[in-house]
N, C-alpha and C positions, 0 to 999 in steps of 0.2 A: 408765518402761521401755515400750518400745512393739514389738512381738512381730508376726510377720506367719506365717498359714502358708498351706501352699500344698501343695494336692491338686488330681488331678483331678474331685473332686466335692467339696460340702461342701452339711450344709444352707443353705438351705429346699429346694435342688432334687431331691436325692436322700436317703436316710434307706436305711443301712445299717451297719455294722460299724465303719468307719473312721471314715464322717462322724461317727458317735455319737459315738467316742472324741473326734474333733477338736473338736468341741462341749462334751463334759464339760471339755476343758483348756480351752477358750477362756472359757466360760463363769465356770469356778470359778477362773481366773488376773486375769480382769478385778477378778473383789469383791476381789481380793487387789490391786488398782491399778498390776492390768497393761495397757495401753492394747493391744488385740486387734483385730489384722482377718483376714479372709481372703480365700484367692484363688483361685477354681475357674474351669471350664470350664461352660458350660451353652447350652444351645439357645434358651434365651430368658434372655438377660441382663439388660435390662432397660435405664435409663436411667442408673442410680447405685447407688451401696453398698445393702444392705436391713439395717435393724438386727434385730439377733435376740442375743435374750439376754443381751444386754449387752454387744454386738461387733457391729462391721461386715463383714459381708458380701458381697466383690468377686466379679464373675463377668465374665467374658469370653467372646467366642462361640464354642461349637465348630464348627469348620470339620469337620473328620471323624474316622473312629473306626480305627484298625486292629487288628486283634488283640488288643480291651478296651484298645488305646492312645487319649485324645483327644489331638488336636492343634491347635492356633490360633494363627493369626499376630500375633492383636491381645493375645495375653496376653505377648508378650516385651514391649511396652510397657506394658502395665499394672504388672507386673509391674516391670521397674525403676522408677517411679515409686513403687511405696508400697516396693520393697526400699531406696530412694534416703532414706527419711523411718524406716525403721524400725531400732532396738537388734539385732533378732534376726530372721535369717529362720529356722522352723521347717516344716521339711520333710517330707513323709509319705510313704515308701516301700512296695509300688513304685506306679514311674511313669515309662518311660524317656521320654518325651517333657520333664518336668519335671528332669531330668539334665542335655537341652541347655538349655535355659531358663535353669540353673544359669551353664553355660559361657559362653555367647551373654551375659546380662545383666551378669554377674561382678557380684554385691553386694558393696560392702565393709566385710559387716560380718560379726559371729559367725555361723555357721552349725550346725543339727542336724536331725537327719533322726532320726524316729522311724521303725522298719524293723518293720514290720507285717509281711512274710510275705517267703517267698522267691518266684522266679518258679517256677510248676509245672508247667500246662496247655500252654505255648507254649514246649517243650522246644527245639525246634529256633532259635526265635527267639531266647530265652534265652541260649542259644551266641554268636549272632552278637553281642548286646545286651552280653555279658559283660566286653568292652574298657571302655565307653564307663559301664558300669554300676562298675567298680573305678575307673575314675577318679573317678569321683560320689563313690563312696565314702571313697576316698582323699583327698578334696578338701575335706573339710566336715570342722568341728573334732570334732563329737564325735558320737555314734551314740547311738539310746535300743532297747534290747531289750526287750518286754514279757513276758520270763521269762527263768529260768536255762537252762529246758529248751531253749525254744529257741535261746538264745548256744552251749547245747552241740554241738544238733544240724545247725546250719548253718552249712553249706562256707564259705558268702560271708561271716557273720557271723566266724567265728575268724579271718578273715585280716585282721580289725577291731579284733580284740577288746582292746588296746588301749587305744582309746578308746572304748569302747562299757559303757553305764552299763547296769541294769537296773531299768525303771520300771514293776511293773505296772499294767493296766490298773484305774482302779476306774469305780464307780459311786456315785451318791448317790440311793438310796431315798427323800428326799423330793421328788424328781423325779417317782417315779411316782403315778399316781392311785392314790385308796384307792374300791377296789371298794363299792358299797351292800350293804347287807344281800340287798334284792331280787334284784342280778345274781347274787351268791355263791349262795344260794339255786337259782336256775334251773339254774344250770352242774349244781349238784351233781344237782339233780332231773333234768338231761339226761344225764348220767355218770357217775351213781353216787357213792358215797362213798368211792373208791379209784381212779387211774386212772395210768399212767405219760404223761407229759408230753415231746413234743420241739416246741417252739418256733425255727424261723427262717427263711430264705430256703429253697428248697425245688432246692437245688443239685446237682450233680454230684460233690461230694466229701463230699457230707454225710451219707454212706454210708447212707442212708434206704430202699434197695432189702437191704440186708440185715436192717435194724429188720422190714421187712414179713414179708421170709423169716422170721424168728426170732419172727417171731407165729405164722406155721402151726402147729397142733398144741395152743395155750394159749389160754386163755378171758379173758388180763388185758387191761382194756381199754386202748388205747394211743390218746392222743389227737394228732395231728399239726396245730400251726398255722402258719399260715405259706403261702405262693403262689410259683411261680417256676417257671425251665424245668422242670426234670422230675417235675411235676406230674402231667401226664394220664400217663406210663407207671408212676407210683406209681399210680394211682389202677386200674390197667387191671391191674398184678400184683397189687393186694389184692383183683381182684374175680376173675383167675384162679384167685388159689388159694384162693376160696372165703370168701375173712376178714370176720366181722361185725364180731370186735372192735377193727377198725384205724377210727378216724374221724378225718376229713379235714375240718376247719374251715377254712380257708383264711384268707385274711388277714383281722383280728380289730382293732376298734378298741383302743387301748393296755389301756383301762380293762379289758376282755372279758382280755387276756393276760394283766395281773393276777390278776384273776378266775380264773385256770384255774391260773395258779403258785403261788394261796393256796391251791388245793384240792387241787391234785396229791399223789399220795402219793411219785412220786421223780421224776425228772428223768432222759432217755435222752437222748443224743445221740452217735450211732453214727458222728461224722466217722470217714472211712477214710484222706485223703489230706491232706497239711502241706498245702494250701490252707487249711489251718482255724489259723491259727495262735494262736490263744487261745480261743474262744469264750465271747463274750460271754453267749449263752445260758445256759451251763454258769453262769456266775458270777452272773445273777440266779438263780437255781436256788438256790447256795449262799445268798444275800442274803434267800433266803425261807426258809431252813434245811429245803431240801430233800437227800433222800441222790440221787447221782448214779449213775452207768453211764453211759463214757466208751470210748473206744478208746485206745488206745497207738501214739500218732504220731510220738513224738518233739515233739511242740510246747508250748505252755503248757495246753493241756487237761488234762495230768497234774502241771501246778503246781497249777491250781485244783482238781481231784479227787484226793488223794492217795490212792493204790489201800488199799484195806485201812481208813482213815483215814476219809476225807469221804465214800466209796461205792465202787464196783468200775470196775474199770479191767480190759478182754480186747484181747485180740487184736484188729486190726483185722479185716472182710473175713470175718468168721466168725460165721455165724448161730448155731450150735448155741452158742459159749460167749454171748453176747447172751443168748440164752434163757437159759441157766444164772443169766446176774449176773439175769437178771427174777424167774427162780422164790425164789432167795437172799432177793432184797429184799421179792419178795411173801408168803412162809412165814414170813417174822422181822422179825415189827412193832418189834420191840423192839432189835432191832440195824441198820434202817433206822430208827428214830428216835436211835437216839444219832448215827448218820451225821450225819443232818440236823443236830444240836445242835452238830458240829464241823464240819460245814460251816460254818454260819452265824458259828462263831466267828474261824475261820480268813480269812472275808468281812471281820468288824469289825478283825482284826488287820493284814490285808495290802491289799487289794483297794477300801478308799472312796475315793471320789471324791478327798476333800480328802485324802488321803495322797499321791495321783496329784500331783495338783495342788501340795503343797509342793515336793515332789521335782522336780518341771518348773520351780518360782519357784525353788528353790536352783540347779539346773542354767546358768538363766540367769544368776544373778547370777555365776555361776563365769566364766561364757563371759564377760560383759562386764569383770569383774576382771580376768582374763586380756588380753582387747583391751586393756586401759589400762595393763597392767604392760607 
């Protein structure tokens, strides 16, 4: 079986949310002798495929960017070429530029789109995109949701829903480095024996100017890792309003982020806006049997923390309840450790990698059974 997918990024050039995910399937469908490649956009492409992890690696040039859109001339032919050679093309939602891609190439073969998020920020664009985005939709055999919550909560998904499976996202913990005694050690000697933990890009929906607010006034130290735009005005409100305990580590080699999710006492991540549509973060969290505090978005953040269950779940956009789930989990050692113990359990149940991974090899073999009947 030979599997092709197709984002606007993919490793080795970028390392984020989506590419991770598209790497854990490509990676753990290959040992399963599934024959993987991929197809992205990049500014330096290079001369030929890069192998990485036991898949090949295609990139074509980006010509330019509009509105987090890339766009390239030379990937509609790259692009039918390995769609012309491959079982399955697998698709990564969104990406309206990869829509016409779809159209313009016409592969003839099964088709699925995993549907990562809805469009959020580019409301207006959104609108006009939404013809050409339902016929995308409409056009491809079958849809993969990575929660219930979010099947439920989006407009675009129900009018799919159909054909639309649910495959959470996982992860496989022997991927990540095992911290030394040494690093574990320092972290702790630099932050104490207790600290609340938010690990990721340093985004605009990633509600991290309310996390700062909802420190004013409390002495728990809050450790923030991770770089990105709204960086310096984080950094510029926790020095307005006076905050020692907010620390701003910034991007952290893998092993150092380990390092800090072994020692953390819980896990915050204060998304405000469906841009966040699962969090990854959140889910290593669970994978290190840590308790969380989560917002209520409507998205898969409330599949992986179930409120009451795995950690606390408030309101989005609302510092003072934030504080509240911090003070909760910081006075009750004892009811943030059983969190964590059902977190972690709720990880081995739903959310590893190779559960990912089977459910993606059974999907396909559905789609190609299907083609042949």
């Amino acid at each position: 079986m030979r599997v092709l997918h197709f984002y606007k990024t993919t490793l080795p050039d970028s390392v984020g949310g989506i590419e991770n995910v598209i790497d854990q399937i490509a990676r753990g469908t290959s040992r399963l002798g599934v024959e993987v490649e991929t197809l992205s956009l990049s500014r330096r492409p290079g001369t030929g495929p890069v192998a990485i992890n036991g898949y090949r690696a295609h990139r074509a040039r980006l010509d330019f960017e509009l509105a987090s859109t890339g766009f390239s001339l030379s990937v509609l032919g790259m692009f039918g070429r390995l769609a012309r050679r491959a079982d399955i093309v697998h698709y990564h939602f969104p990406w309206p530029f990869m829509d016409l891609v779809h159209f313009v190439a016409r592969a003839k073969v099964p088709t699925l789109v995993t549907y990562h998020s809805d469009i959020i920020r580019q409301k207006h664009l959104a609108r006009l995109y939404r013809p050409l985005e339902d016929c995308f939709l409409g056009d491809v055999d079958r849809i993969v949701a990575t929660s219930p919550n979010y099947l439920a909560s989006s407009e675009i998904l129900r009018r799919h829903r159909h054909k639309t499976s649910i495959i959470p996202i996982g992860l496989d913990r022997d991927m990540y480095p095992r911290p030394s005694a040494d690093r574990m050690a320092r972290w702790r000697s630099r932050l104490g024996p207790r600290f609340f933990l938010f690990v990721g890009v340093l985004r605009y929906y990633k509600g991290l100017h309310v996390l700062v607010e909802a420190a004013r006034g409390t002495d728990y130290p809050i450790v923030i890792v991770g770089a990105g735009p709204i960086e310096t005005e984080l950094k510029a409100q926790a020095e307005r309003l006076g905050l020692g305990n907010v620390h701003f580590l910034g991007f952290l080699p893998e092993e150092d982020k380990v390092a800090l999710l072994q020692a953390s006492y819980a896990i915050v991540f204060p998304s405000n806006l469906r841009s966040e549509a699962f969090g990854v973060s959140l889910l290593e969290g669970a994978m290190h049997g840590k308790p969380m505090i989560s917002s209520e978005i409507g998205t898969g953040t409330s599949y992986v923390n179930v409120p009451g269950e795995t950690g606390v779940v408030v309101a989005p956009d609302d510092p003072e309840a934030l504080r509240r789930a911090m003070h909760r989990l910081w006075h009750d050692p004892e009811e943030a450790a059983a969190m964590g113990r059902k977190a972690e359990a709720r990880f081995h149940a739903l959310f590893t990698a190779g559960r990912m991974v089977e459910q993606y090899v059974g999907l396909y073999q559905d789609l190609l059974a299907g083609a042949r009947g």
